[in-house]
C-alpha positions as a Markdown table, in Angstrom:
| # | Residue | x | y | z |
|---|---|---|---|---|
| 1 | Unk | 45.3 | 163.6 | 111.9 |
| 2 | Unk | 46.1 | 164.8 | 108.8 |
| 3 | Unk | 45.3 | 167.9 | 106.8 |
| 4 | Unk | 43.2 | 167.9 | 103.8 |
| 5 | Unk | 44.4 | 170.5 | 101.6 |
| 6 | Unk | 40.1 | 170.8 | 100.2 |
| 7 | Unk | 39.3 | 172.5 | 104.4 |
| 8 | Unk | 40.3 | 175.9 | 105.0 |
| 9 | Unk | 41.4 | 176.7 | 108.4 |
| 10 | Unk | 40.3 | 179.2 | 110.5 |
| 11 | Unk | 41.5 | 183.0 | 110.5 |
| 12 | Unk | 42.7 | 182.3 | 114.4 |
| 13 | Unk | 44.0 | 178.6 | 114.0 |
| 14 | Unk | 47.2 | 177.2 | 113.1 |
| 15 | Unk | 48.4 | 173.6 | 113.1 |
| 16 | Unk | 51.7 | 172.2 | 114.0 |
| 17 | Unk | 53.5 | 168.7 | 114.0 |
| 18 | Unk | 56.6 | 166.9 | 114.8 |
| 19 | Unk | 58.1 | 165.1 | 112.5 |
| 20 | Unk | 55.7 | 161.7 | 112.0 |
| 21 | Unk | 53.3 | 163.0 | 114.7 |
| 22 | Unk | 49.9 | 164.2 | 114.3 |
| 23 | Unk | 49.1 | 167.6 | 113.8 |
| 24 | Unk | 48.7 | 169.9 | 117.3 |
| 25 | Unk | 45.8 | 172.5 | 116.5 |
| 26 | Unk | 46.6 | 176.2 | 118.2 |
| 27 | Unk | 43.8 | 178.2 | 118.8 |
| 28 | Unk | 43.0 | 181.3 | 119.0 |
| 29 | Unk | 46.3 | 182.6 | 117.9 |
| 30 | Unk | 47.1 | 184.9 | 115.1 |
| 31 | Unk | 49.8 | 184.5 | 112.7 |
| 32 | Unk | 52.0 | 187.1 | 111.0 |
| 33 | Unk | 54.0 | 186.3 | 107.9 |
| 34 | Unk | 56.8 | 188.1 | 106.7 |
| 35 | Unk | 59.0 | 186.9 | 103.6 |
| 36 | Unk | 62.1 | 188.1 | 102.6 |
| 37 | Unk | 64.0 | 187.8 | 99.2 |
| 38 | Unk | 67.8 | 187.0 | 99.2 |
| 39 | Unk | 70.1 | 189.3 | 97.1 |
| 40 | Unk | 73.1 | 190.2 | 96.4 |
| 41 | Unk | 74.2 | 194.0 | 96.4 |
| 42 | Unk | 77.3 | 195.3 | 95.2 |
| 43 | Unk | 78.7 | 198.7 | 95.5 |
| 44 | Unk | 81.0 | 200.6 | 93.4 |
| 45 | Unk | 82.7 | 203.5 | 94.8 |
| 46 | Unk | 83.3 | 206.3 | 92.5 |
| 47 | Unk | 80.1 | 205.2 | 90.4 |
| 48 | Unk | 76.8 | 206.2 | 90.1 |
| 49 | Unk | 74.3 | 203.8 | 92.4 |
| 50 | Unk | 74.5 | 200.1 | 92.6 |
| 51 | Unk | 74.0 | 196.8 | 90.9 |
| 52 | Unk | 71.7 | 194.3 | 93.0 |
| 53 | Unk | 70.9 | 190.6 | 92.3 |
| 54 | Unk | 68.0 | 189.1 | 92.9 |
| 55 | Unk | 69.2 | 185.3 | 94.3 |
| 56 | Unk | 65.8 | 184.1 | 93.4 |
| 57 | Unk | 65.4 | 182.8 | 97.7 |
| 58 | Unk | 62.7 | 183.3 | 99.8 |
| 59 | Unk | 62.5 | 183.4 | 102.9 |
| 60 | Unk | 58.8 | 183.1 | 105.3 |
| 61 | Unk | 58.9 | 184.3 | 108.8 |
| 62 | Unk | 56.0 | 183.0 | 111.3 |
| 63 | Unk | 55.0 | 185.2 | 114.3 |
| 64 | Unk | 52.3 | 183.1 | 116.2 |
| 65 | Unk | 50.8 | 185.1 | 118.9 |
| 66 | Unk | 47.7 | 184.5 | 121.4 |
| 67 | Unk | 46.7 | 183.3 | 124.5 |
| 68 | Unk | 47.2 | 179.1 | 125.4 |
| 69 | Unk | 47.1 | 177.0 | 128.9 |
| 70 | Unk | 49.8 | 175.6 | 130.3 |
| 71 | Unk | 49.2 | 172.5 | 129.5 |
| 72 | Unk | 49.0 | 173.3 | 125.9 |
| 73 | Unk | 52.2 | 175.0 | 126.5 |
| 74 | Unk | 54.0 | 172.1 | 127.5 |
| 75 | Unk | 52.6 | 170.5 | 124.4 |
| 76 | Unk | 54.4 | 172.9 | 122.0 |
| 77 | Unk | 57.5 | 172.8 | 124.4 |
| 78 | Unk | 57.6 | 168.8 | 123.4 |
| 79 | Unk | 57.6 | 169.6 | 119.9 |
| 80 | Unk | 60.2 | 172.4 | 120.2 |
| 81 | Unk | 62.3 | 169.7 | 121.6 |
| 82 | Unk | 61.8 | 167.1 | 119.4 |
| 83 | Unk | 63.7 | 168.8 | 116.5 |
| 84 | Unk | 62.5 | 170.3 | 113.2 |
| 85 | Unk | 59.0 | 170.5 | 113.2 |
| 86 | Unk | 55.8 | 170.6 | 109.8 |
| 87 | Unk | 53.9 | 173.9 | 110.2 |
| 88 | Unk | 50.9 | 174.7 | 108.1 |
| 89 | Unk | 50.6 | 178.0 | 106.3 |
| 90 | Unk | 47.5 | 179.5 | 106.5 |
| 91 | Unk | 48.0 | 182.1 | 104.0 |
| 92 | Unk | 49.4 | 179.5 | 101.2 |
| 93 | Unk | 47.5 | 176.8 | 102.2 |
| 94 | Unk | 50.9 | 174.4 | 102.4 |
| 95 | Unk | 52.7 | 172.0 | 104.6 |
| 96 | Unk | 55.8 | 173.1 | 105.3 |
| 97 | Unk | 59.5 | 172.3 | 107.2 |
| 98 | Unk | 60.2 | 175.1 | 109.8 |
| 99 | Unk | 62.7 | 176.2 | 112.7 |
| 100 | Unk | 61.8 | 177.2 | 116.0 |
| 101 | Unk | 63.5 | 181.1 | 116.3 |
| 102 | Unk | 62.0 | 181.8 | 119.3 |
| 103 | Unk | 59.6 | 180.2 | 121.9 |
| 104 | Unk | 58.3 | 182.5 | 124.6 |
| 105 | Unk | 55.3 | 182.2 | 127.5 |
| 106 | Unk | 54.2 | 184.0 | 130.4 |
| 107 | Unk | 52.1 | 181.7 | 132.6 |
| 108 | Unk | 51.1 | 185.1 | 134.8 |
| 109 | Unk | 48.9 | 185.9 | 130.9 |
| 110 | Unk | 49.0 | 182.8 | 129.4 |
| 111 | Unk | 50.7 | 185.1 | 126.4 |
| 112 | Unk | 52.6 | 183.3 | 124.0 |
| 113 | Unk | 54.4 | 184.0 | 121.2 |
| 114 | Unk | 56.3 | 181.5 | 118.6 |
| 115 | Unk | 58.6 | 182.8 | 115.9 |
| 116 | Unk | 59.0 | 179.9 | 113.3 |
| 117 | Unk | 61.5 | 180.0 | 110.1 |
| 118 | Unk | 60.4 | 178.0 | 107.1 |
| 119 | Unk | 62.9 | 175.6 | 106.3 |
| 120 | Unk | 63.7 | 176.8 | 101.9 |
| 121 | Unk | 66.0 | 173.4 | 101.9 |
| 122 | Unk | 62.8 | 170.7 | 102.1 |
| 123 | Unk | 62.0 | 168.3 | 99.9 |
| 124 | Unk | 59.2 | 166.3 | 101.2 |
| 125 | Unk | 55.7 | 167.4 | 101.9 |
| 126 | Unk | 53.9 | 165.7 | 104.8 |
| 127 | Unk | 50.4 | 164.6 | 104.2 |
C-alpha cells in the first residue's frame, strides 16, 4: 500500500514499513518531532567566548506515543526486528529511513511509546 504524497494523513496517524513491505498504519498515536543541528564548538581559554560551526547536519527525532492492542503490538515488534525500517513524517510530508531508539509497551495500558531516528545517510525514497 503505498503512500500518495497528494493525501494528507491524519493529525493522530502515522505509517510505518519494513523495508519492501507495505505500509503498517498506527492509530491514534501522537508524534513528537525534535531536530537537532550538528556543530562543532571550540573553546579558547584565555579569550573572550567561542567560535561554533554550524556542520550543516540534521538530525529528526520521532516520539510515537498512544494507545495499540497487542496484536498490533506484535506487528510493530516484527518490524523492529526486521532491521531498518521507512517511516512517514507527518510534519514534512516525506518517506524516510529511520532507527528504532526505543520500543516500549505495557500490555496492563495498552501504552506505547516508539522513539525512531531518521536515518541522514539515505539515498532512496520508497514509494
Amino acid at each position: 500500500m503505498p503512500l500518495h504524497s497528494k493525501s494528507f494523513m491524519e493529525a493522530n496517524e502515522c505509517f510505518i514499513a519494513s523495508v519492501g513491505k507495505d505500509w503498517h498504519k498506527i492509530s491514534n498515536c501522537n508524534v513528537h518531532m525534535s531536530v537537532k543541528r550538528r556543530l562543532q564548538r571550540t573553546v579558547v581559554r584565555g579569550s573572550e567566548g567561542d567560535d561554533l560551526l554550524d556542520e550543516g547536519a540534521e538530525s529528526a527525532e520521532y516520539t510515537i506515543t498512544g494507545k495499540m492492542s497487542l496484536e498490533e503490538y506484535k506487528e510493530i515488534l516484527i518490524i523492529f526486528r526486521a532491521g531498518q525500517p521507512w517511516f512517514h513524517d507527518p510534519f514534512e510530508e516525506r518517506h524516510i529511513k529511520a532507527l528504532f531508539l526505543k520500543i516500549d509497551y505495557n500490555s496492563t495500558t495498552s501504552d506505547f511509546e516508539f522513539i525512531l531516528m531518521e536515518d541522514a545517510e539515505q539515498s532512496e525514497i520508497k514509494s
